[in-house]
NUDO-993735 format. One line per 3 residues: number of its first residue (from 1); for each residue y, z, x of N, C-alpha, C. Coordinates in nm, 2 decimals. Example, Ala and Ser with C-alpha at 12.3 -4.5 7.8 and 13.67 -1.06 7.14 Angstrom:
# residues 2
1> -0.57 0.78 1.32 -0.45 0.78 1.23 -0.33 0.78 1.32 ~ -0.22 0.71 1.28 -0.11 0.71 1.37 0.00 0.79 1.29 .
END
This chain:
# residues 73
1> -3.77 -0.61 -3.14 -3.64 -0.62 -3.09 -3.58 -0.48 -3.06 ~ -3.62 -0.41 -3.12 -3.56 -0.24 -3.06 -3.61 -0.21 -2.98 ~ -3.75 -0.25 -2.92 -3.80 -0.22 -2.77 -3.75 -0.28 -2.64 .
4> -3.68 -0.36 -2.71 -3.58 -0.48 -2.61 -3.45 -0.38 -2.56 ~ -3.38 -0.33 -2.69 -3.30 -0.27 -2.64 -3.31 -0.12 -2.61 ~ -3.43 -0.09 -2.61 -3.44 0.07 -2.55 -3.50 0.05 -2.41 .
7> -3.53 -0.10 -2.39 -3.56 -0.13 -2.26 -3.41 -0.13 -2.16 ~ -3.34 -0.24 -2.26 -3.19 -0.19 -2.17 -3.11 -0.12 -2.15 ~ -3.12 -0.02 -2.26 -3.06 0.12 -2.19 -3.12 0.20 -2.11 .
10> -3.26 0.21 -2.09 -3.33 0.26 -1.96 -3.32 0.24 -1.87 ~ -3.28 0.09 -1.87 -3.25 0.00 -1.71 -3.13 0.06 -1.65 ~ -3.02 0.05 -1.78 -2.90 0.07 -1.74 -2.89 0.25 -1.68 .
13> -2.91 0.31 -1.82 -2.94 0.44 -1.76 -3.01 0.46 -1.59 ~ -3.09 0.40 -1.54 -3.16 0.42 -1.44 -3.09 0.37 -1.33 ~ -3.02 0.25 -1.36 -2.92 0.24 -1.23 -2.79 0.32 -1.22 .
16> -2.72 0.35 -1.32 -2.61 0.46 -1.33 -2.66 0.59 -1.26 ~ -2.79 0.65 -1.26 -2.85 0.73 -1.18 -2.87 0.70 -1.05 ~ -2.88 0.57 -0.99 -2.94 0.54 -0.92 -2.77 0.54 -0.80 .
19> -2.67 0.43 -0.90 -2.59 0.47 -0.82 -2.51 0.60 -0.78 ~ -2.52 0.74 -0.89 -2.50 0.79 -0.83 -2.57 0.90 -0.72 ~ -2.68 0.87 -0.73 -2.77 0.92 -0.60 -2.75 0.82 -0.46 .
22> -2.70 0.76 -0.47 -2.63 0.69 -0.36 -2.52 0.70 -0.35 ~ -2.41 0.69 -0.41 -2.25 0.77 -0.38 -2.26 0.90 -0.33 ~ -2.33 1.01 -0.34 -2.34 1.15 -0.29 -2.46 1.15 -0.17 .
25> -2.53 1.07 -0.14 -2.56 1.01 -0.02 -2.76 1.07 -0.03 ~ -2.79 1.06 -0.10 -2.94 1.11 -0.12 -3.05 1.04 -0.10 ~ -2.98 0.85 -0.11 -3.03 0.76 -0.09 -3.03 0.68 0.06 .
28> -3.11 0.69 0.15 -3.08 0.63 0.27 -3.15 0.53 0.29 ~ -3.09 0.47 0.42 -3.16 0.34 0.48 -3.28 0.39 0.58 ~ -3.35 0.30 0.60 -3.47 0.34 0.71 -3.41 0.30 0.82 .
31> -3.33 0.18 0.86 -3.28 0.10 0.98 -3.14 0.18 1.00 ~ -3.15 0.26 1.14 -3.08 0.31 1.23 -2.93 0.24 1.16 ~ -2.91 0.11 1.21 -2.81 0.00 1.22 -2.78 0.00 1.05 .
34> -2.84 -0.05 1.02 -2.78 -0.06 0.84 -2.75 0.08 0.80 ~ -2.82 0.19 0.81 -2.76 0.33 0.78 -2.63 0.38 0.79 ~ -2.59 0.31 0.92 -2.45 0.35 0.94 -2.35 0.24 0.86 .
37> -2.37 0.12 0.87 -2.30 0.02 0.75 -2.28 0.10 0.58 ~ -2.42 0.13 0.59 -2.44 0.16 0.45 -2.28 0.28 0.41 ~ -2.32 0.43 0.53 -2.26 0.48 0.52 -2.14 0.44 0.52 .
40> -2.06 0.40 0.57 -1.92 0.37 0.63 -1.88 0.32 0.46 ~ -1.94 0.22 0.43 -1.92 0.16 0.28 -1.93 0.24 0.17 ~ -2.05 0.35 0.17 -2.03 0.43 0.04 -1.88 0.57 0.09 .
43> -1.88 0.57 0.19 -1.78 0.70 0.24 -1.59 0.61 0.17 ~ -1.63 0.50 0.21 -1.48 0.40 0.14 -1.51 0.41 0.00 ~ -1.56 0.41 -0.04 -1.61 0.39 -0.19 -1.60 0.54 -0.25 .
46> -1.65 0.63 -0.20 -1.75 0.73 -0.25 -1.68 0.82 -0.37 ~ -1.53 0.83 -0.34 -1.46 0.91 -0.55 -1.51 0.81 -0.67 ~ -1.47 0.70 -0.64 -1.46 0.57 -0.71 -1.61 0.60 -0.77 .
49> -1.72 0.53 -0.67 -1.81 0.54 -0.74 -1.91 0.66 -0.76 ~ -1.87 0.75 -0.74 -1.94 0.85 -0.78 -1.89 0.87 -0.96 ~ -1.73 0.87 -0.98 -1.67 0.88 -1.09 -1.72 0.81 -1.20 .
52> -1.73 0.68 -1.13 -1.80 0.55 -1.23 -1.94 0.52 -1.27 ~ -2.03 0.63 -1.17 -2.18 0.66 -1.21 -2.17 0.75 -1.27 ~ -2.12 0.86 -1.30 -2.13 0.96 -1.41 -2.08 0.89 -1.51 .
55> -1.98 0.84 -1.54 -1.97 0.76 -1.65 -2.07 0.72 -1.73 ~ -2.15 0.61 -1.61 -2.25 0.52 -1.66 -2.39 0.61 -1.73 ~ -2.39 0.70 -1.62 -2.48 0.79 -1.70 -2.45 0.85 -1.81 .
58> -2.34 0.96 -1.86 -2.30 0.95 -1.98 -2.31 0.87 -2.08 ~ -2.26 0.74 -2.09 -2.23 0.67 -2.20 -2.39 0.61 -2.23 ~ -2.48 0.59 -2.13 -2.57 0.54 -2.18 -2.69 0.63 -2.21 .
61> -2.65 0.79 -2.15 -2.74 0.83 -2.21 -2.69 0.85 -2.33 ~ -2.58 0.89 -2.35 -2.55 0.87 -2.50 -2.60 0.78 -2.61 ~ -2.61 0.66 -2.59 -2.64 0.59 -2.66 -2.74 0.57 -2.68 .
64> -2.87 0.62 -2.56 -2.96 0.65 -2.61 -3.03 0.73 -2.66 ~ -2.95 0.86 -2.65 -3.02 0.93 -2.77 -2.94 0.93 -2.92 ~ -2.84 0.88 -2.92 -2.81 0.79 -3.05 -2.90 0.72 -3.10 .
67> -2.95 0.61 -3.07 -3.05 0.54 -3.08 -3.15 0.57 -3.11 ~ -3.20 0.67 -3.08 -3.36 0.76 -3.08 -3.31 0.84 -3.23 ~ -3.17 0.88 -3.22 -3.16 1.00 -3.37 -3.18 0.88 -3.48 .
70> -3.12 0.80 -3.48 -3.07 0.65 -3.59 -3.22 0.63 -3.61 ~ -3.33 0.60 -3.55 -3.43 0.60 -3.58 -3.59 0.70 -3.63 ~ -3.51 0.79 -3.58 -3.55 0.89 -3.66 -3.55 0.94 -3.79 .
73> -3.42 0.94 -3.83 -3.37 0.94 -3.93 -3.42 0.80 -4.04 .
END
């Protein structure tokens, strides 16, 4: 059961990274046409979610290395 949930804070951790490597624009489309969608949508978006991916990364790295000390201990 603890591998369960150190699986889901990796997950989570890794998409909180993930989105914010795409709100700061690091992440691109290959297709000409959806690139520019893509952008137009993260440029409307881009305080918002940039703010709310650092968050996500915070709190869950947090909790992961909570999790790691608790069992160390």
């Amino acid at each position: 059961m603890e591998a369960l949930t150190y699986v889901y804070e990796i997950v989570f951790l890794g998409i909180g990274i993930y989105m914010f490597l795409y709100s700061t624009g690091r992440i691109k489309a290959k297709d000409p046409a959806r690139a520019a969608e893509i952008e137009k949508f993260r440029k409307s978006l881009n305080p918002w979610l940039t703010i709310l991916s650092v968050v996500m990364i915070v709190l869950f790295a947090l909790n992961l290395i909570l999790h790691i000390s608790q069992n160390l201990n």
